[in-house]
MARPAPA-179901 format. One record per atom (N, C-alpha, C): atom name; x, y, z negated. Coordinates in steps of 0.1 Angstrom, whole numbers, padded with zeros to 4 digits. Atoms other than C-alpha are relative to their C-alpha. Layout:
MARPAPA-179901
+------+-------+-------+-------+
! atom !     x !     y !     z !
+------+-------+-------+-------+
!   CA !     X !     Y !     Z !
...
+------+-------+-------+-------+
***
This chain:
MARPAPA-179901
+------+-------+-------+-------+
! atom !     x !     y !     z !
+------+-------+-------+-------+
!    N !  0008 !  0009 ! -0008 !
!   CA !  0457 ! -0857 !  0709 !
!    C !  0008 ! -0006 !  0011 !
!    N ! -0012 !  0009 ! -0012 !
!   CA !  0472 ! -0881 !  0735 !
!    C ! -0006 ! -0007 !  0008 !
!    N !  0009 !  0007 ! -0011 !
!   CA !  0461 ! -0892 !  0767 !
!    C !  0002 ! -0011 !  0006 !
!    N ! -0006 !  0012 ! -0004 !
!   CA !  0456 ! -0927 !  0777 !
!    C !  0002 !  0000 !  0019 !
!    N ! -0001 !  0002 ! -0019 !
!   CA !  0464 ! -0932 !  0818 !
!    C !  0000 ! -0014 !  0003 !
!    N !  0006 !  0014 ! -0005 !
!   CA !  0451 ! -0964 !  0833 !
!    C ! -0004 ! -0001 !  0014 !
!    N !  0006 ! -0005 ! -0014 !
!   CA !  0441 ! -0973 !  0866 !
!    C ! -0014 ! -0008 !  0001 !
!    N !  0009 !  0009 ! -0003 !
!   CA !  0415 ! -0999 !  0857 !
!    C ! -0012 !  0001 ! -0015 !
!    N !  0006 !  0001 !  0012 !
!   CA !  0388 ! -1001 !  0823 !
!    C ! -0006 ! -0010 !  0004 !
!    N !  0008 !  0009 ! -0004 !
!   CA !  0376 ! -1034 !  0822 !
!    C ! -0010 ! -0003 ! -0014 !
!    N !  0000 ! -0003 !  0012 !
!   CA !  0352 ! -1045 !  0799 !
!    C ! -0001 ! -0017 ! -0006 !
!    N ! -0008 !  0011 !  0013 !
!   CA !  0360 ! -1072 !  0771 !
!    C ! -0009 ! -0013 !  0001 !
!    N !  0005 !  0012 !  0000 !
!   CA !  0334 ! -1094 !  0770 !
!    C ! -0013 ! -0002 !  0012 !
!    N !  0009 !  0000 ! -0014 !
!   CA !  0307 ! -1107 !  0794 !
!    C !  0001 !  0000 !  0016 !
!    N ! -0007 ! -0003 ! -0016 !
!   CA !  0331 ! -1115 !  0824 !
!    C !  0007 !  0007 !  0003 !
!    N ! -0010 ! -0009 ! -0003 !
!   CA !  0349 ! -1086 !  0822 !
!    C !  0001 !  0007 !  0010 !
!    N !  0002 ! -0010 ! -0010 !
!   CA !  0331 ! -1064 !  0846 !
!    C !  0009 !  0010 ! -0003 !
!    N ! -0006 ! -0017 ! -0001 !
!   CA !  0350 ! -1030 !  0857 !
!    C ! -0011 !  0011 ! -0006 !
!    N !  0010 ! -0012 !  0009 !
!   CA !  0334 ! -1000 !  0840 !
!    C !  0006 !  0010 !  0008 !
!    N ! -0001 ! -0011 ! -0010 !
!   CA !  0329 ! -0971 !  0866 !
!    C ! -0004 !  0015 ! -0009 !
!    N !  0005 ! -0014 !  0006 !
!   CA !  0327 ! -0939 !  0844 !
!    C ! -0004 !  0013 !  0012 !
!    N !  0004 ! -0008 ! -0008 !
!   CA !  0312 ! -0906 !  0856 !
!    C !  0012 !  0007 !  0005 !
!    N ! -0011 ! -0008 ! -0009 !
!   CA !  0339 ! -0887 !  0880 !
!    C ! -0006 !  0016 ! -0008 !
!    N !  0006 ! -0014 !  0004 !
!   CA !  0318 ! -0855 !  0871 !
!    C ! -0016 !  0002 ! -0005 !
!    N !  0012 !  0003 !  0000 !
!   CA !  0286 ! -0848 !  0856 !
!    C ! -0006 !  0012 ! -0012 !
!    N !  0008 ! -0012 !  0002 !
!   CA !  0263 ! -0815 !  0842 !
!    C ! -0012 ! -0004 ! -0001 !
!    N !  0015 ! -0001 !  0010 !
!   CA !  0234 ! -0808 !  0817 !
!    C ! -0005 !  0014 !  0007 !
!    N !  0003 ! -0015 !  0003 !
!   CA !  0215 ! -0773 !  0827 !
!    C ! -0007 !  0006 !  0001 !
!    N !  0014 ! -0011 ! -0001 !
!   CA !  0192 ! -0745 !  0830 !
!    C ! -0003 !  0001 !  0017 !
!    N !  0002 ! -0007 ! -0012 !
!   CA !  0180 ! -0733 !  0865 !
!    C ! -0011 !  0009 ! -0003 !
!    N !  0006 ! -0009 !  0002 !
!   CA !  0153 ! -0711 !  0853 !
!    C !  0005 !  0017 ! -0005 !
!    N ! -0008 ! -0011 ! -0001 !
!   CA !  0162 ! -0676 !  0854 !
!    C !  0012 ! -0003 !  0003 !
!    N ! -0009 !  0000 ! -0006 !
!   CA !  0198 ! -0674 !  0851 !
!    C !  0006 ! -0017 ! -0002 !
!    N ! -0003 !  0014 ! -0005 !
!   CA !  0214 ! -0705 !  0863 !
!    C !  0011 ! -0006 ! -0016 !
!    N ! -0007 !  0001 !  0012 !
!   CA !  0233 ! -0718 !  0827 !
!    C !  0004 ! -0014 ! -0003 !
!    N ! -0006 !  0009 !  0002 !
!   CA !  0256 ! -0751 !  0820 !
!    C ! -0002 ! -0002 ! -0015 !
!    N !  0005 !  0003 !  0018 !
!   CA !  0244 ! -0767 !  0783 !
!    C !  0012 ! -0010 !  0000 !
!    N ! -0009 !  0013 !  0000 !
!   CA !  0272 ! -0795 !  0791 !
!    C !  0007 ! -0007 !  0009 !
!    N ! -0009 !  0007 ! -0012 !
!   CA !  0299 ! -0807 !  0815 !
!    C !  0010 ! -0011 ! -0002 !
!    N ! -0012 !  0008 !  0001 !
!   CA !  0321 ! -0833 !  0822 !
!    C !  0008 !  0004 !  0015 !
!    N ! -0001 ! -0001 ! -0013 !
!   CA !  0343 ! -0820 !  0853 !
!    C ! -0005 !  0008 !  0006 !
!    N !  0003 ! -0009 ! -0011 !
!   CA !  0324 ! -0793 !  0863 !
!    C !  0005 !  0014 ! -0002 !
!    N ! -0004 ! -0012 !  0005 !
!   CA !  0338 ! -0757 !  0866 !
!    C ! -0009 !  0014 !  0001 !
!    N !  0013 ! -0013 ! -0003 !
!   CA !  0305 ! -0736 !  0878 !
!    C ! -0012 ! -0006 !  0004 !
!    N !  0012 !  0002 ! -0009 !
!   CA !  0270 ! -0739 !  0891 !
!    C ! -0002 !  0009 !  0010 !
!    N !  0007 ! -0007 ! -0012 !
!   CA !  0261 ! -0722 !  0924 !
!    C ! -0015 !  0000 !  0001 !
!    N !  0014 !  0000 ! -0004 !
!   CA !  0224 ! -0712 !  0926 !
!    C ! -0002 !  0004 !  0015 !
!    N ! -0002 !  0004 ! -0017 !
!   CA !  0217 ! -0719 !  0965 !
!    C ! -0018 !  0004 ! -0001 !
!    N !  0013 !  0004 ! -0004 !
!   CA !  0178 ! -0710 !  0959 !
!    C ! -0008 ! -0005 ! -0006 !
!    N !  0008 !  0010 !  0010 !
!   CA !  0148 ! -0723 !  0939 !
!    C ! -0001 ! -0014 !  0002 !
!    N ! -0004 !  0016 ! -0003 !
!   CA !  0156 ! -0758 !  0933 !
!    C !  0010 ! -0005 !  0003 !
!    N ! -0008 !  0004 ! -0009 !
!   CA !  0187 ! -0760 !  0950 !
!    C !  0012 !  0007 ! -0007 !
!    N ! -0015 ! -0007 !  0013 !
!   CA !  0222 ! -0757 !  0926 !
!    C !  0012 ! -0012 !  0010 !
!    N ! -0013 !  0012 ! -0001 !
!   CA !  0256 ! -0769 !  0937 !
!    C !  0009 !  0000 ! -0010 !
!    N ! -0009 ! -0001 !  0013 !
!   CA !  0280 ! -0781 !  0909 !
!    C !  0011 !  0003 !  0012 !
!    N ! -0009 !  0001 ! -0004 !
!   CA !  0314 ! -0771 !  0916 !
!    C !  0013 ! -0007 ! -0007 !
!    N ! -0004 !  0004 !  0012 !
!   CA !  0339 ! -0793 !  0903 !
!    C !  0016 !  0001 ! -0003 !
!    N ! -0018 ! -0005 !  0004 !
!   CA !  0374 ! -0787 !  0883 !
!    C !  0009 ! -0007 !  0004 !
!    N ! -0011 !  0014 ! -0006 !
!   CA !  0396 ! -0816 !  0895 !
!    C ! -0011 ! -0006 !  0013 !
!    N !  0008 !  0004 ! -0012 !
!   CA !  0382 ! -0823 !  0932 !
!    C !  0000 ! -0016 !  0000 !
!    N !  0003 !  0021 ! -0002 !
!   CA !  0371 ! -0865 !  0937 !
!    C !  0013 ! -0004 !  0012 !
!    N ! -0011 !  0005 ! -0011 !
!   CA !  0395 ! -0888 !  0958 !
!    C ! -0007 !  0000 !  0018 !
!    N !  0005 !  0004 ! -0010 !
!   CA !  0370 ! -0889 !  0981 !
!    C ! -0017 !  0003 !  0001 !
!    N !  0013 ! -0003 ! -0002 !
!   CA !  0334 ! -0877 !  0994 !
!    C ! -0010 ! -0014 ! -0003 !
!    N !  0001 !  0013 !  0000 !
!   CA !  0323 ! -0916 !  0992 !
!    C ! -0003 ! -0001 ! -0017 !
!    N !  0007 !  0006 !  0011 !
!   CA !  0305 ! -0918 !  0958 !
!    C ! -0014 !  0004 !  0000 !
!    N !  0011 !  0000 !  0002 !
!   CA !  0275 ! -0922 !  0940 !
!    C ! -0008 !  0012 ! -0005 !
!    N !  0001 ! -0013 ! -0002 !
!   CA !  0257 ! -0888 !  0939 !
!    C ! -0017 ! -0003 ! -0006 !
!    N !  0012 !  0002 !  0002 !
!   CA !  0224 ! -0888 !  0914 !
!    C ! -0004 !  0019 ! -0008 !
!    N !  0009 ! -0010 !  0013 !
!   CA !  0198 ! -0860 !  0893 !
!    C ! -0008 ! -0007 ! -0001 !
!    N !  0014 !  0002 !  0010 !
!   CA !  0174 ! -0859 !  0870 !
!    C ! -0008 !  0012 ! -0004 !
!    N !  0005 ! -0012 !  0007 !
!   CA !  0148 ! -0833 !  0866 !
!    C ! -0012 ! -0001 ! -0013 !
!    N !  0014 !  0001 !  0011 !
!   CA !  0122 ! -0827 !  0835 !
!    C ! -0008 !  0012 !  0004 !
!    N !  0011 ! -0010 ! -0001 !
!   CA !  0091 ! -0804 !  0835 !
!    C !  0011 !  0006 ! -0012 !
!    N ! -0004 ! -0010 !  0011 !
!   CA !  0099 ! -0772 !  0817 !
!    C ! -0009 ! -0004 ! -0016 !
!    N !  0008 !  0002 !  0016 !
!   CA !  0089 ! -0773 !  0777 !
!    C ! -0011 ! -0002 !  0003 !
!    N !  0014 ! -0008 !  0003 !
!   CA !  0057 ! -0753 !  0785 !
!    C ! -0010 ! -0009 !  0009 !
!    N !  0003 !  0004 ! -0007 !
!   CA !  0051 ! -0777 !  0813 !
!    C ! -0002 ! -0014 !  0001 !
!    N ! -0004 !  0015 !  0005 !
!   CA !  0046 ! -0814 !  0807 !
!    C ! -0015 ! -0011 !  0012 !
!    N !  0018 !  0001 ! -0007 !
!   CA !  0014 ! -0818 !  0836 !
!    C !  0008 ! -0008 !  0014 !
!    N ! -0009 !  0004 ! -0015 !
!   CA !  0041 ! -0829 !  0865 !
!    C !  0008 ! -0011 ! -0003 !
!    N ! -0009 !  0000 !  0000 !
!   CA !  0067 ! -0848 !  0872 !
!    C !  0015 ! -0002 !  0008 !
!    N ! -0014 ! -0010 ! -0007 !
!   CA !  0104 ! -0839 !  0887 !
!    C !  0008 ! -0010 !  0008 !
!    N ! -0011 !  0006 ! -0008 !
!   CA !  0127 ! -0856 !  0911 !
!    C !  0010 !  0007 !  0005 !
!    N ! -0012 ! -0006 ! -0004 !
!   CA !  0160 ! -0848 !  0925 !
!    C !  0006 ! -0005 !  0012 !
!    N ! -0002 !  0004 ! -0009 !
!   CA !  0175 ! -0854 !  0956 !
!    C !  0017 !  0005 !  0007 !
!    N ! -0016 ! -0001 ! -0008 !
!   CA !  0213 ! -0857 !  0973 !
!    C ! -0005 !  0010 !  0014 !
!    N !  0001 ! -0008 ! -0016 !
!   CA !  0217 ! -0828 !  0999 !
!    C !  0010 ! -0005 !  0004 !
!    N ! -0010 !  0010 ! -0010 !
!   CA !  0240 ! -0853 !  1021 !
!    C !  0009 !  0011 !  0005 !
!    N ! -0009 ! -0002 ! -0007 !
!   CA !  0256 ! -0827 !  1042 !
!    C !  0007 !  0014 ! -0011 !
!    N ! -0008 ! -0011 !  0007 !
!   CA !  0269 ! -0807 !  1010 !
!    C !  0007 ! -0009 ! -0016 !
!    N ! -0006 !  0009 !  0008 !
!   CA !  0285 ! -0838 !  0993 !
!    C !  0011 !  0002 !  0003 !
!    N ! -0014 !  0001 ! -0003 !
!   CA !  0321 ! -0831 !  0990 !
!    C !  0009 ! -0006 ! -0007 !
!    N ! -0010 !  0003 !  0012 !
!   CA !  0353 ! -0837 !  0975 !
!    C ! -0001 !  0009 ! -0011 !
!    N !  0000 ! -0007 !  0010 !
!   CA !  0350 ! -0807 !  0957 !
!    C ! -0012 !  0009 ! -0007 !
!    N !  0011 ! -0004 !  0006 !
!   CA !  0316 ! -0800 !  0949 !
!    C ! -0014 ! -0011 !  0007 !
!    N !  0012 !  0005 ! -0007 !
!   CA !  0278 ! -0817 !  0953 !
!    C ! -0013 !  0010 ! -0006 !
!    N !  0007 ! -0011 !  0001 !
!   CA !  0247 ! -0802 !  0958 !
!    C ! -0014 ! -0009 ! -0002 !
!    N !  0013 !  0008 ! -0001 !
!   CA !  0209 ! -0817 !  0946 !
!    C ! -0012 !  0011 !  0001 !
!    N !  0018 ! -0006 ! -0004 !
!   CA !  0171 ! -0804 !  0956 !
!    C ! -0002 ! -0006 ! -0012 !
!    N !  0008 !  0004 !  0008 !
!   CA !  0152 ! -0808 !  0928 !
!    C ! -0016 !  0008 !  0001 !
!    N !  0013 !  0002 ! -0004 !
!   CA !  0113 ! -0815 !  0934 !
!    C ! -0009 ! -0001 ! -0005 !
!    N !  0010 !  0009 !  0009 !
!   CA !  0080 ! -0816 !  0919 !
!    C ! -0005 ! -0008 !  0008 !
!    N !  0004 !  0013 ! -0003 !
!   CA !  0069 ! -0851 !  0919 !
!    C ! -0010 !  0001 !  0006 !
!    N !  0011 !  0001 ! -0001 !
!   CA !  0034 ! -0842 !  0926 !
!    C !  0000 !  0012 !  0014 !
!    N !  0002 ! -0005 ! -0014 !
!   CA !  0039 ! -0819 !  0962 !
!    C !  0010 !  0003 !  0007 !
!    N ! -0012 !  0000 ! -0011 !
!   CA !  0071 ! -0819 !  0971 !
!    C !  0010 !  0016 !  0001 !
!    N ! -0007 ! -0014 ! -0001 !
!   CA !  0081 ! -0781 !  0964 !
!    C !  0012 ! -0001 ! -0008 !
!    N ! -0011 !  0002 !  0008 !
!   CA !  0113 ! -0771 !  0948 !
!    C !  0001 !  0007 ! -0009 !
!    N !  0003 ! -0005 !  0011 !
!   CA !  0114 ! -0759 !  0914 !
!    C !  0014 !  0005 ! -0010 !
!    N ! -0008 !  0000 !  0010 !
!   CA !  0137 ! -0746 !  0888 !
!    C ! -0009 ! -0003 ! -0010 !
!    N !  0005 !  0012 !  0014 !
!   CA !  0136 ! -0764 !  0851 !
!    C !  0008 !  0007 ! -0008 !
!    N ! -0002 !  0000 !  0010 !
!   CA !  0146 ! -0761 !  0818 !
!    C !  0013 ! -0011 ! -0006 !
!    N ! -0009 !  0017 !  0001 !
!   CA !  0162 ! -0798 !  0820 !
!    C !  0006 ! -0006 !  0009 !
!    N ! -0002 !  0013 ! -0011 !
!   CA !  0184 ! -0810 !  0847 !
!    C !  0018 ! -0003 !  0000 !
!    N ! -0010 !  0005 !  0000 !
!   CA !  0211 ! -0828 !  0852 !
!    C !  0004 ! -0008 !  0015 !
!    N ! -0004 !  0006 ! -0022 !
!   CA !  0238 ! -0844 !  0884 !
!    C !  0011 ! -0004 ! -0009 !
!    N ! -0007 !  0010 !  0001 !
!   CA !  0258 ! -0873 !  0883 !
!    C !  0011 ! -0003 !  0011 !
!    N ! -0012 !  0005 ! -0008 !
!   CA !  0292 ! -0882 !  0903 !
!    C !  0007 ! -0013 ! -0003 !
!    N ! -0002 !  0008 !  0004 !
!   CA !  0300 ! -0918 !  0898 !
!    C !  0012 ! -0007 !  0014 !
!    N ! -0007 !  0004 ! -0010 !
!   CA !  0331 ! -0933 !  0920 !
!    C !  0010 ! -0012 ! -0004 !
+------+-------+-------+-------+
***
């Protein structure tokens, strides 16, 4: 396999916007034990608490200064709510970020079945 190194991906047609790929970015469980289904960049999950996971990640970012999202779903069994996620600001780092995840409907914090965090820079 052979790795390409670039500093720029632009894309081909349509002006030739830049293409920002994800810096780092995790599929996973928080119900019981805390469990990774899928990474790009990340080397662990930290459970911080119901609702509250910090990824940690394998190659640290250039810089605390990116875009920092989740996504949560109702569990399987659960489909009556639904989930939000939110940036803990003062645990955004170079080398790890950290998201609350919420039910939509009162604000408490929940473990899921389905969530995911995004690092875009």
């Amino acid at each position: 396999m052979s790795t390409l190194k670039v500093n720029d991906i632009v894309e081909a047609t349509q002006g030739g916007g830049k293409i920002w790929p994800a810096r780092a970015w995790v599929c996973f469980t928080s119900s019981g034990t805390v469990t990774i289904n899928d990474d790009g960049n990340v080397s662990s999950l930290t459970d911080n608490g119901v609702g509250l996971i910090t990824a940690n990640f394998s190659n640290s970012l250039a810089s605390a200064n990116y875009c920092q999202t989740g996504q949560g779903a109702a569990n399987n069994s659960d489909t009556s709510t639904l989930r939000g996620a939110e940036t803990v600001k003062d645990y955004k780092l170079t080398s790890s970020m950290r998201n609350s995840y919420q039910n939509g409907l009162n604000t408490s914090r929940y473990d899921s079945e389905n969530l995911s965090m995004q690092a875009v820079q």
